[in-house]
N, C-alpha and C positions, 0 to 999 in steps of 0.2 A: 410757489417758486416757478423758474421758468426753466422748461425742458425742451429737449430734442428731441420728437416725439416721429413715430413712424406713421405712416396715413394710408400705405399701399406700397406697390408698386412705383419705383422713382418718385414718391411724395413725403417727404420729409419737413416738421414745421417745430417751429421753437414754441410751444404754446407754456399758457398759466398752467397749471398744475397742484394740487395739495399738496403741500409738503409730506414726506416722512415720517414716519414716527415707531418708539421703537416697540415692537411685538412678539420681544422674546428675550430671557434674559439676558442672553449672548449676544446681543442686538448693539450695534453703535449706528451713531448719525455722524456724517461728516460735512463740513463745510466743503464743496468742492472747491480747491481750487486751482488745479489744473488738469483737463482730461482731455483724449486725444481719438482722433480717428483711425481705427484699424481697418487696413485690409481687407480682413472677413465681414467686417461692416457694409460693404461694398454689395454682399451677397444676400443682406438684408437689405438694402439699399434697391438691389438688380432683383429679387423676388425670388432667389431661389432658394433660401433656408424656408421650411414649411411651418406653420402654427405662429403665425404672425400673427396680430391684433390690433388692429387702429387703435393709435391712442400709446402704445408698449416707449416705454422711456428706450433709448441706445444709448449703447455707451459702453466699453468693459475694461477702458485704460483708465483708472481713475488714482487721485490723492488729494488728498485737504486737512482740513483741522478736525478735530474731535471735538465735537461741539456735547454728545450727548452720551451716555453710556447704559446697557442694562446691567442688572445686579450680579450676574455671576463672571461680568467682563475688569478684569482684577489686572493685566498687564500694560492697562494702557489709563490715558488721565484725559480728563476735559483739557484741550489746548494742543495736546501731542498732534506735532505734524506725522501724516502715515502715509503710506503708499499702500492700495489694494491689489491682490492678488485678484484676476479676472475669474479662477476658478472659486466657489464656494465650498467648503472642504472642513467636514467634523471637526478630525483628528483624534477619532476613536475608531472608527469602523477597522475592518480587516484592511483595507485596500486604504487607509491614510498611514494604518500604523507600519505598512512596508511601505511606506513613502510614495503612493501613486494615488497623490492626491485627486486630479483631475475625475477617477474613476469612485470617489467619494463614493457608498452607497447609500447616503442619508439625506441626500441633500438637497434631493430633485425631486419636490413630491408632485410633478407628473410623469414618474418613475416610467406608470403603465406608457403612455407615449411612446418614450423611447424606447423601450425596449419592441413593440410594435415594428418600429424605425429599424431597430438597433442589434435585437437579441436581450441586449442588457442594458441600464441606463447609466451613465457616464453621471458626472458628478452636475450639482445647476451652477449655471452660467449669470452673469451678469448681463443682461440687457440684449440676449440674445433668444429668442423665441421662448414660447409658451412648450416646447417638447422638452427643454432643457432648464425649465423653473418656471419662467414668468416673472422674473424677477426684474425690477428695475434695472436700467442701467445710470450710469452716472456721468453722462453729456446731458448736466443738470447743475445746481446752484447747490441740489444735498442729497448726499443719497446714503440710502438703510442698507447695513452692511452686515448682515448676518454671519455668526461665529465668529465675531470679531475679535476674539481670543485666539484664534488660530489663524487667521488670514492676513491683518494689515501689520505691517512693521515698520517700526518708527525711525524719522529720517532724520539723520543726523543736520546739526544749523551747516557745518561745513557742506552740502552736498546740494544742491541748486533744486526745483523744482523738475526742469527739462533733465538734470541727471538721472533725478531717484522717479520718474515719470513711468517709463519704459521697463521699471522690474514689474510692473503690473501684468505684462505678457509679453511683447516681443524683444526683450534682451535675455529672460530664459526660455522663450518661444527658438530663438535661434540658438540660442548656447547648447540645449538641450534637444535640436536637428542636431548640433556639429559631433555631441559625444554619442548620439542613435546612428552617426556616418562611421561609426567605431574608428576614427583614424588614428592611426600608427606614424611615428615621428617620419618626416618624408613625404608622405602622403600626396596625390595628385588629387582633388577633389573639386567638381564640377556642383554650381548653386546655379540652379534655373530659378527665376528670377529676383531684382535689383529692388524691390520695396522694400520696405523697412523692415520686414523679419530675413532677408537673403542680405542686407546689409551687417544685419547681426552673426547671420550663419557666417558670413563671411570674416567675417573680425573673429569671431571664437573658433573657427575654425583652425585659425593662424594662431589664436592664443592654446591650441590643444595639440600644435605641433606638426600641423599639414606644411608641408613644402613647395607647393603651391593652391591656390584657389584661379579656374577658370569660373568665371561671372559669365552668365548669360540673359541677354534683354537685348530691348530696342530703343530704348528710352535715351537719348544722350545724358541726360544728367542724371541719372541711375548710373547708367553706366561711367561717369566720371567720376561717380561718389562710390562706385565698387572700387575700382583703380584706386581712388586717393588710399582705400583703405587697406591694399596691398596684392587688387588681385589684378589675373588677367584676364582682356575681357572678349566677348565675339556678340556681333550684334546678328541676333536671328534671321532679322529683315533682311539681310547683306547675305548671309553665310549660308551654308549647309551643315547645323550644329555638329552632327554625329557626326560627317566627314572631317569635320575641322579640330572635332575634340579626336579623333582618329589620329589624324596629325599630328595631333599633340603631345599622342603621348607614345608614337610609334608605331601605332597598331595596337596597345595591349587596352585601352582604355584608361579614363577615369577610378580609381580605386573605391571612392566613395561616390555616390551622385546626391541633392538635395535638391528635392523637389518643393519651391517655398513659391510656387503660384497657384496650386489648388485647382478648382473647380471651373475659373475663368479663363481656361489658357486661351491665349491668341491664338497662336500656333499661323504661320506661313507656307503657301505651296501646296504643302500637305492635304491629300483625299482626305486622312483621318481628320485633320482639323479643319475641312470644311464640313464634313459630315455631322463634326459634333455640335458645330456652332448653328447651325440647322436643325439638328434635337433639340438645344436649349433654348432655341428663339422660338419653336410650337411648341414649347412644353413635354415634348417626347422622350426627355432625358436634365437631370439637371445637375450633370458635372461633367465638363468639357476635359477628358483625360489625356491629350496633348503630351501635354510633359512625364506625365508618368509614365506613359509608351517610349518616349526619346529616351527617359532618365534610364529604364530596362533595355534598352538594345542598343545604350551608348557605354553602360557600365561595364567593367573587366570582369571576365568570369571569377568568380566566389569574391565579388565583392560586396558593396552594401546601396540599398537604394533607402535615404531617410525623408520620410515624408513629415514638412510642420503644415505643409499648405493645408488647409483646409476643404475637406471634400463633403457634400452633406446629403447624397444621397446615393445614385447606380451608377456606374458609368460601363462604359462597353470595348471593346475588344482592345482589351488587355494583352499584352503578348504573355498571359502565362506559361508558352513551351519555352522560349528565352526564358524568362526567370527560372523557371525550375532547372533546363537542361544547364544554365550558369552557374549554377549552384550559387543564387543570390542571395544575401540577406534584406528581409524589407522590415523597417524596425518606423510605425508610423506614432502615433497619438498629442492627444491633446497636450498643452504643457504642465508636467507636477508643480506649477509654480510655488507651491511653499518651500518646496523643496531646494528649489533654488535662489530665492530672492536676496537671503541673507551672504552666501557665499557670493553671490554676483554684487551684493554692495560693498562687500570689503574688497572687491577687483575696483570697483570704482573709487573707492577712500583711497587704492594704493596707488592709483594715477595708473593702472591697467590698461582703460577703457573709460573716454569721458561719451557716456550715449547720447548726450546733446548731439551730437554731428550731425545726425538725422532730421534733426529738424528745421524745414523751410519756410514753413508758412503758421506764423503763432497768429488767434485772431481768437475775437470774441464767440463768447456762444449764440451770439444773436447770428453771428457769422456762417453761422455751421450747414444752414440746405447750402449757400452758392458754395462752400468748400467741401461738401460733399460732392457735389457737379463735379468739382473742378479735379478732386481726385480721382472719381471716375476715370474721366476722361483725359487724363494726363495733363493736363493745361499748365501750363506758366513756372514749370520748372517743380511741380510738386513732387515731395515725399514720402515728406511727413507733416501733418496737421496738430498744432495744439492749439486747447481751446481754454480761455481764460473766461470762465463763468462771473457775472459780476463787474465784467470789465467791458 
């Protein structure tokens, strides 16, 4: 079959590949056929998630047909369209049966890794390093879906591909920032950055009763597509965030803040953000903490700081005397996506939320090194990539 394979450092190539096949009774095969480029892709992409391996498929937005099934996978049929949950998740362990699937502890057997990394190991990932599984990913023509009894769920004919796409991670990757932002009916709440998981924050955010959403980026058509979707917006480049979110809301701050840019902040002006983009370009550090320093000294005392962006290793001067003397809430993690998929599809069945919006640039998988360039680096209006395998 043919795959998106990672090669290095900025080297991404579509190569042959074996197909699949299943190695466990819980095991399904899918025909992929639509999967999509995340954001945290980017940091696999930029070299800074660790335990990479020339050759490792990417990929963690994935859905297709059910071509194959093992023996004790009884909920689903050869033919069933599914969408996958990016997380890999028993649903027996302690930590799936209180519903936090992401923290799986069955599922990632290079456990030791992480926890080295970590303390503890979080649950494996699809197509995201050798610390967190090893595990294929499915920016690919078929990919092996392990627990396939617990993870993929079946898409109704009414509900499009580009709809039911996005429950694989970032439509409960933001849903589930906007209810860790604990917002209360009224709510002011501030999303650092306009990519496709801060366009989600930003949509559930308003569906959970916030009164306003300030959008933050540099991006014009991020930030036109934050607006459409009901917020307001301050472009960093231009502004002085925390003076302007000051403004905004009189002096008391933002009530909640969402931190949805992670490890790659840009950041402008700022000593801290050029310091940090100076660690991460020698390798001296590899999570540029920008925004999580603005999101704590922009936030109102005893309010909430939620973090979906993704961070994957140290980062450094933190204001924790602000956080603690605010009496902040910081409520961060991976997303329980099983947890939420199903409830996020009957938002979509009821005409809630159609999650197509996001996307800009649909292209084949042969397409995927120049559309990885090109999200990188913001070009031609991107925001979201889907990739049609086979096409």
């Amino acid at each position: 079959m043919r795959a998106l394979c990672w090669h290095g450092k900025g080297d991404v190539r579509v190569d042959t590949v074996a197909d699949p096949e299943i190695k466990h009774p819980r095991d399904a095969i899918i025909k992929v056929t639509a999967c999509a480029i995340c954001g945290s892709d980017l940091h696999l992409l930029d070299g800074y998630q660790p335990t990479m391996e020339a050759g490792d498929i990417l990929g963690h937005e994935n859905m297709g047909e059910v071509v194959a099934l093992g023996s004790e996978v009884t909920n689903l049929q050869i033919g069933d369209r599914v969408v996958v949950p990016f997380t890999i998740s028993c649903g027996e362990c302690w930590f799936c049966q209180k519903g936090l699937f992401s923290a799986c502890e069955r599922t990632n057997p290079n456990a030791e890794i992480a926890i080295k990394a970590m303390g503890h190991s979080p649950a494996g990932l699809f197509g995201f390093s050798h610390m967190l599984g090893g595990y294929c990913g499915g920016q690919a023509e078929y990919l092996r879906v392990p627990m396939a009894d617990i993870g993929p769920i079946k898409v109704p004919d009414n509900v499009t591909d580009e709809q039911a796409l996005f429950l694989s991670d970032i439509f409960p990757t933001g849903y589930m920032a906007a209810e860790n932002a604990q917002i209360e009916p009224g709510d002011t709440v501030a999303v650092w950055g306009c990519g496709p998981v801060g366009q989600f924050a930003i949509r559930s955010a308003l569906m959970l009763g916030a009164g306003r959403v300030i959008a933050i980026d540099e991006v014009p058509e991020r930030l036109a597509m934050a607006q459409a979707g009901g917020a307001e917006t301050i472009n960093f480049a231009e502004t002085d965030v925390y003076d302007e979110l000051q403004a905004r809301t009189k002096g008391r701050g933002p009530d909640s803040c969402i931190d949805a840019v992670g490890c790659e902040a840009a950041g402008h002006g700022g000593a801290d953000a050029v310091i940090d983009k100076i660690k991460a370009a020698t390798m001296l550090a590899t999570d540029r903490v920008h925004v999580l320093r603005q999101a704590i000294m922009s936030c109102r005392m005893g309010g909430t700081v939620s973090v979906p962006g993704v961070y994957v290793g140290m980062g450094d001067k933190i204001p924790l005397g602000a956080m603690m003397n605010k009496g902040l809430t910081i409520k961060t993690g991976q997303t329980h996506v099983q947890a939420y998929t199903r409830p996020l599809l009957a938002r979509i069945e009821a005409g809630d939320i159609d999650p197509s919006f996001v996307v800009t640039h649909p292209a084949s998988l042969e397409d995927a090194p120049a559309m990885y360039a090109k999200f990188r680096d913001k070009e031609d209006g991107v925001i979201k990539v889907v990739l049609r395998p086979g096409t």
